[in-house]
Every structure is written in C-alpha cells, then in structure tokens.
C-alpha positions as a Python dict, from the first residue, in 0.01 Angstrom:
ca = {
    (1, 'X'): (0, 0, 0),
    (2, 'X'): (-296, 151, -218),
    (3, 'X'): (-542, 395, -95),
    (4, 'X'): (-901, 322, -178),
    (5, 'X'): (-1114, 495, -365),
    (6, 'X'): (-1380, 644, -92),
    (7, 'X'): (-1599, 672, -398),
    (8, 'X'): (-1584, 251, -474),
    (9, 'X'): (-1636, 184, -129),
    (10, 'X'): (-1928, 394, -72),
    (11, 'X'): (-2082, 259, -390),
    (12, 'X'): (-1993, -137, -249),
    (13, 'X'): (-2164, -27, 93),
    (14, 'X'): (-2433, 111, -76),
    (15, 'X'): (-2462, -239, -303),
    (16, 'X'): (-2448, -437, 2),
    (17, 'X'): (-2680, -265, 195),
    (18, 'X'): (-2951, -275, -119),
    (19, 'X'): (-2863, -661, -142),
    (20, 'X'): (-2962, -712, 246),
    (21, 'X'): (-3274, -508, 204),
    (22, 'X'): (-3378, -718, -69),
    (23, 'X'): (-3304, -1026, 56),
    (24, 'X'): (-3443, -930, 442),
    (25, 'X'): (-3739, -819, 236),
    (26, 'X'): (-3794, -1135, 42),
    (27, 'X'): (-3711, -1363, 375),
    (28, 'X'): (-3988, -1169, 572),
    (29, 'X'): (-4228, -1194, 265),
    (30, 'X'): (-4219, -1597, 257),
    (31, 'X'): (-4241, -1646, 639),
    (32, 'X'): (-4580, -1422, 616),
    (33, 'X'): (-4676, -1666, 337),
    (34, 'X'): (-4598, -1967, 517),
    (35, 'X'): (-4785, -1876, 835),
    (36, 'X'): (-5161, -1749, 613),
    (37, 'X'): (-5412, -2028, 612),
    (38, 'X'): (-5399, -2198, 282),
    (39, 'X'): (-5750, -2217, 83),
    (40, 'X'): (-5751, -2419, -181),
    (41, 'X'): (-6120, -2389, -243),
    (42, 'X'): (-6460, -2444, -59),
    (43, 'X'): (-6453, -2594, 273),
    (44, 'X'): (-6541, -2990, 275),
    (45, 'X'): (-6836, -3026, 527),
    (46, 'X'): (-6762, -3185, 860),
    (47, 'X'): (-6731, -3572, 862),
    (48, 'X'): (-7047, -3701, 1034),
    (49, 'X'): (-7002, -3841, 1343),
    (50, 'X'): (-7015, -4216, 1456),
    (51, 'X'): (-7246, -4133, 1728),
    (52, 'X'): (-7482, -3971, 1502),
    (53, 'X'): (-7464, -4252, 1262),
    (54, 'X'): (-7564, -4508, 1503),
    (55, 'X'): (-7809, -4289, 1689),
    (56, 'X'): (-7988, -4240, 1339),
    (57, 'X'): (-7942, -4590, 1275),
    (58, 'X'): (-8141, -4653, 1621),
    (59, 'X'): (-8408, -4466, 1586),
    (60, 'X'): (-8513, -4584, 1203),
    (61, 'X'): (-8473, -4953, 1359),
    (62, 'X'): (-8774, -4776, 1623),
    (63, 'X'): (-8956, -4673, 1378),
    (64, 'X'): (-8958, -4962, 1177),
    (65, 'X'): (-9065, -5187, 1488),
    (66, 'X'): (-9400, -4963, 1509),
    (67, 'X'): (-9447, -4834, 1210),
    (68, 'X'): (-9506, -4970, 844),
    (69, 'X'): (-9495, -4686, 655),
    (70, 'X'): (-9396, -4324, 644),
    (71, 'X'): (-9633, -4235, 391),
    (72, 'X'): (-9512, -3920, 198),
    (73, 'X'): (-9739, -3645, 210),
    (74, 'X'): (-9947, -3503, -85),
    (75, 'X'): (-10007, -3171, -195),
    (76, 'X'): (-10354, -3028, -54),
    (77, 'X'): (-10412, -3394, 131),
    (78, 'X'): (-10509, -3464, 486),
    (79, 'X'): (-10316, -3757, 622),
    (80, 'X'): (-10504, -3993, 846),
    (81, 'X'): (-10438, -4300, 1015),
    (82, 'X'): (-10724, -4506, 1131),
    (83, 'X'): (-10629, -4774, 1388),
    (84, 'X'): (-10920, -4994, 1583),
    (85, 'X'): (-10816, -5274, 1827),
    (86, 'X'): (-11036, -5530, 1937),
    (87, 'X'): (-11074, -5656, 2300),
    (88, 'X'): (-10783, -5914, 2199),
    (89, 'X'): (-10559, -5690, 2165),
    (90, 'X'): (-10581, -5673, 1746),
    (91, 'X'): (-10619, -5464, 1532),
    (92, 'X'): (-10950, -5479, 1358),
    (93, 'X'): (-10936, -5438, 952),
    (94, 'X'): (-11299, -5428, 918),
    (95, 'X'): (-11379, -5182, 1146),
    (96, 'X'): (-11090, -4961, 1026),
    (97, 'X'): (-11216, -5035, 661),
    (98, 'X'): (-11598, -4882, 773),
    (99, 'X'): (-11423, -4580, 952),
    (100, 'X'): (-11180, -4484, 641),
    (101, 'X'): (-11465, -4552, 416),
    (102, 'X'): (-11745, -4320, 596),
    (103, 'X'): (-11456, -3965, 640),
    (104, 'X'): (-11279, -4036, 304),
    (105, 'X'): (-11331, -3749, 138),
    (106, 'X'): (-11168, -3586, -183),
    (107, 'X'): (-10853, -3419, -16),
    (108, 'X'): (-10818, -3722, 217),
    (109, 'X'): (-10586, -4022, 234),
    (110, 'X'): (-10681, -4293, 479),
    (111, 'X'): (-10432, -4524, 591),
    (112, 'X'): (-10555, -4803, 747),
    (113, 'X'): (-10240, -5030, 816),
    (114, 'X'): (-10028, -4754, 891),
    (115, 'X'): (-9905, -4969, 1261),
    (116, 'X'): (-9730, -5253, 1330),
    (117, 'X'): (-9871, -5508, 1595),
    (118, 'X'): (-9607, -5403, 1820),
    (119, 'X'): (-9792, -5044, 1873),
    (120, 'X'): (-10042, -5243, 2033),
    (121, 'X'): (-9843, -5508, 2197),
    (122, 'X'): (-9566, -5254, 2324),
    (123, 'X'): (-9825, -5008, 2495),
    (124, 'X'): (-9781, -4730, 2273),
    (125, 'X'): (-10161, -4780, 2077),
    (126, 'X'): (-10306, -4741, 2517),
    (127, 'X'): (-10048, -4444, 2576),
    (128, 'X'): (-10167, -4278, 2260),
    (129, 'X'): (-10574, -4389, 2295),
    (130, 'X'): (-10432, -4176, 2698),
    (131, 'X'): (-10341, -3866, 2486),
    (132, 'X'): (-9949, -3893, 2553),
    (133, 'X'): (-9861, -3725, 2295),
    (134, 'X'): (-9521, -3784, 2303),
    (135, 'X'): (-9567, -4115, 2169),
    (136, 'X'): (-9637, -3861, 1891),
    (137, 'X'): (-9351, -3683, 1878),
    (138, 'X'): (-9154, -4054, 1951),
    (139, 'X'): (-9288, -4220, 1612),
    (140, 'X'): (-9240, -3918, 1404),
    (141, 'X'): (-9576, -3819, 1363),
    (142, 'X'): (-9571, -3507, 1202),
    (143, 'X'): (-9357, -3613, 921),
    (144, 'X'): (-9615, -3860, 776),
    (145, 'X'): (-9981, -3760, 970),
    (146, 'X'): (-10183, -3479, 970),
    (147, 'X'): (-10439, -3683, 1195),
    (148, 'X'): (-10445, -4014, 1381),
    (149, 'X'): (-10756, -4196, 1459),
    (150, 'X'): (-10771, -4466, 1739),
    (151, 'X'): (-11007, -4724, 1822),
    (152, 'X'): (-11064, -4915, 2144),
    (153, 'X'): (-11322, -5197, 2110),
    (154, 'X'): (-11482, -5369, 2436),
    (155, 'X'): (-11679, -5679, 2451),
    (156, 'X'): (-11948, -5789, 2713),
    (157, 'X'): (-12116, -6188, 2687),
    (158, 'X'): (-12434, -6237, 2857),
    (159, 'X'): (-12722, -6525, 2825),
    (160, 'X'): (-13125, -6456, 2881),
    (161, 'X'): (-13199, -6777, 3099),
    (162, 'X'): (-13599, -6729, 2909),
    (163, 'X'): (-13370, -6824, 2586),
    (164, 'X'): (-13229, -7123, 2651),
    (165, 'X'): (-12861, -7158, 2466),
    (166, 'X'): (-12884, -6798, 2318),
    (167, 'X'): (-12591, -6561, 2379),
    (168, 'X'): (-12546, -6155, 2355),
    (169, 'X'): (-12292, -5996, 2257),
    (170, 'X'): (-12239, -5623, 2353),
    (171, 'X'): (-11995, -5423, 2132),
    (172, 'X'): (-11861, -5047, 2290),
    (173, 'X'): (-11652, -4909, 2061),
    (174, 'X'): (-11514, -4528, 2180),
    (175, 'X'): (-11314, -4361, 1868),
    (176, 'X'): (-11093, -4044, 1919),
    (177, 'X'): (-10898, -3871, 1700),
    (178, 'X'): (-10605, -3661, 1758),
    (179, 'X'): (-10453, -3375, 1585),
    (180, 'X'): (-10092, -3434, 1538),
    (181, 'X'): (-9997, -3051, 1490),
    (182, 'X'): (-10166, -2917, 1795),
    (183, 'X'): (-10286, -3244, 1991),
    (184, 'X'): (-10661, -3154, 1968),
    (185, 'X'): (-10872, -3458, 2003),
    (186, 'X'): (-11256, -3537, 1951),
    (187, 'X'): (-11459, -3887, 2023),
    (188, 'X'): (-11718, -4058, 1987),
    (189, 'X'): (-11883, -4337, 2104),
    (190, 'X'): (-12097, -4685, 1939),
    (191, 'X'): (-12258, -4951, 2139),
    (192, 'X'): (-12451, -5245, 1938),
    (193, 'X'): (-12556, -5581, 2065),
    (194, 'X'): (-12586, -5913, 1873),
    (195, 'X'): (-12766, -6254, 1952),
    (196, 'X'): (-12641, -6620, 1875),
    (197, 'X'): (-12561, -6960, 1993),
    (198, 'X'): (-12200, -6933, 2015),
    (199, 'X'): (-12005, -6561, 2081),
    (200, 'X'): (-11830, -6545, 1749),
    (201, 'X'): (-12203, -6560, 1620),
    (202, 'X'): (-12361, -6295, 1896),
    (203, 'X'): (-12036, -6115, 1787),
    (204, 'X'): (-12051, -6107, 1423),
    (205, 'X'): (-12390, -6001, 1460),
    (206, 'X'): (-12310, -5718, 1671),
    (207, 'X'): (-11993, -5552, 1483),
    (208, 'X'): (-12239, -5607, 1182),
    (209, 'X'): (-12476, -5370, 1312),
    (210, 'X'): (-12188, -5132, 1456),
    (211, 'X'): (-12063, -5122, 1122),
    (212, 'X'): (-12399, -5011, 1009),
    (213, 'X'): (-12431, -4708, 1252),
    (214, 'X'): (-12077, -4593, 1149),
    (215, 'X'): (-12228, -4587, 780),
    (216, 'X'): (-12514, -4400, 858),
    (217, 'X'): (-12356, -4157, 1143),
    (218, 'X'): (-12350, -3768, 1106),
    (219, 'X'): (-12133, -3628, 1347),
    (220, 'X'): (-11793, -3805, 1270),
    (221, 'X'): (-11587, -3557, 1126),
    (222, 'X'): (-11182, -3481, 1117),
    (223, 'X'): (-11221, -3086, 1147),
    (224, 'X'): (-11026, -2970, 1423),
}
C-alpha cells in the first residue's frame, strides 16, 4: 500500500476548503440579493380609488344641478355673482342686469346667470339669502367667487276705492352681499310703488322706478 504525500493532502485540504469558501461566499451573496427590494425606477403613483372616483363623480353631478358655470378666475378681477329672485320664486334678469350694471367696475366681472333654477327651487338661494354659509363651502364657492350678491324681491297689491279699477303695486327689494373668503355681508334695501289697471301694469311700473333708484344710488358698494 502507498503512503501519501502529507504535502498533496494538505495542499487538496487546503483546495477544498478555498472551493467551499467561495462557493458559501457566492451562495450567501445571491440569497442577500434575492431578499433587497428591487427598484427598477420611480415609483408609479397609487391607483385611485373607486370610491374616490365615484365620490368625485357625485359631487360634479351637485354642482352641475346648481350651478352653470365655474367661471375661471382672472388676474387682478373681483368675481361677483349677482342673483335677484322675484316673489315667484324666479330669478329676475332685469333686475340682476341694473345691479351688475351700476358696481361693474374696471377690475370687476359680473356674472349674472351664474345659478341654476334649482338654487332657488332646492332652498339653497333662502339658506344662502340666511347667511349659511356652508351652502358656500357646499357649491364650491371659493374656487369661482370672490363675492356673491343675493336678491329677495317682495310684492304687495292694493286698490284706492277713490280710484275706481286702479291697482298699486309695492316692490321691497332687500340686497345683501356676502364675502365668500371671510363671510362678511352688507345690505341694502329699495321700496318703489307703481299704479295700473291690471298688476303686471302696477308692477312694471314699479320695478321701472326700482330700477331707476338702483341707477342713481350711492351707497352700493362690494368693499368688504
């Protein structure tokens, strides 16, 4: 039998120990690989949510049911939204047209069929015309108005029985306007009367002359 060479077998030993250190080495090297989070470049943002899509969805359908327009804002100009209802519970274009027409002013925009009927009709124009604002906050306010101007209009008929077949017509109209930033409010109040055979004449006659005093008036002003 042949003796071996204590020199060969320490060198195989020493082989075989170097070969288990490199390949314990490499095995540990790829398991630390495979357990570090993989980036393979920026994160993708979060999916959005289905509830957040249909809540968004739910509140634009809101908005659209009051509101006509979201007016984008201008540079340097003051918002305002001028909304008068008569006693029937509509909104009056004329009056709104005298109103816009007398506070217009250079850095102004006056927007005068900013509402849907249903503010009216839903209670939201008397909750506002109250000084809820959170009908404010509700309509998103703040992203289109810098002020909002309501106008509540109340008729009285009466007959002189010295004028036989003549009617009067007493107009009140009360105005307030609101600040949407800090809720402020100021108002004001017109009262004309009008004479005719029928109401709508007596009437007529009266907005006329309420349209009139809004022309000529001097304390009406949108500084808050």
């Amino acid at each position: 039998m042949n003796k071996l060479d204590p020199k060969r077998v320490a060198t195989f030993i020493g082989v075989c120990t170097a070969l288990a250190l490199l390949i314990g080495g490499w095995w540990e090297l790829s398991v630390r690989r495979q357990q570090q989070p993989q980036f393979a470049g920026p994160q993708a943002p979060a999916p959005i949510r289905q509830g957040e899509v249909d809540t968004a969805a739910a509140h634009a359908t809101y908005l659209a049911r009051y509101v006509n327009s979201t007016s984008s804002r201008q540079p340097g100009m003051k918002m305002v939204a001028v909304a008068v209802v008569s006693e029937n519970g509509a909104f009056n274009f004329a009056l709104n047209a005298a109103i816009a027409s007398h506070l217009k002013t250079a850095s102004s925009s006056m927007l005068t069929s900013f509402f849907r009927p249903a503010f009216v009709t839903g209670g939201l124009f008397a909750s506002a015309f109250a000084g809820s604002n959170g009908i404010f906050d509700k309509l998103d306010l703040s992203k289109s108005l810098d002020v909002l101007l309501l106008g509540r209009e109340q008729v009285q008929y009466s007959s002189d029985p010295s004028l036989e077949n003549v009617m009067t017509a007493n107009i009140q109209l009360e105005i307030t306007a609101f600040s949407i930033a800090d809720g402020q409010s100021q108002s004001w109040t017109f009262v004309a009367n009008g004479a005719g055979f029928k109401h709508p004449e007596a009437r007529q006659m009266a907005e006329e002359r309420l349209i009139k005093q809004i022309a000529n008036d001097t304390k009406m002003s949108l500084g808050f």
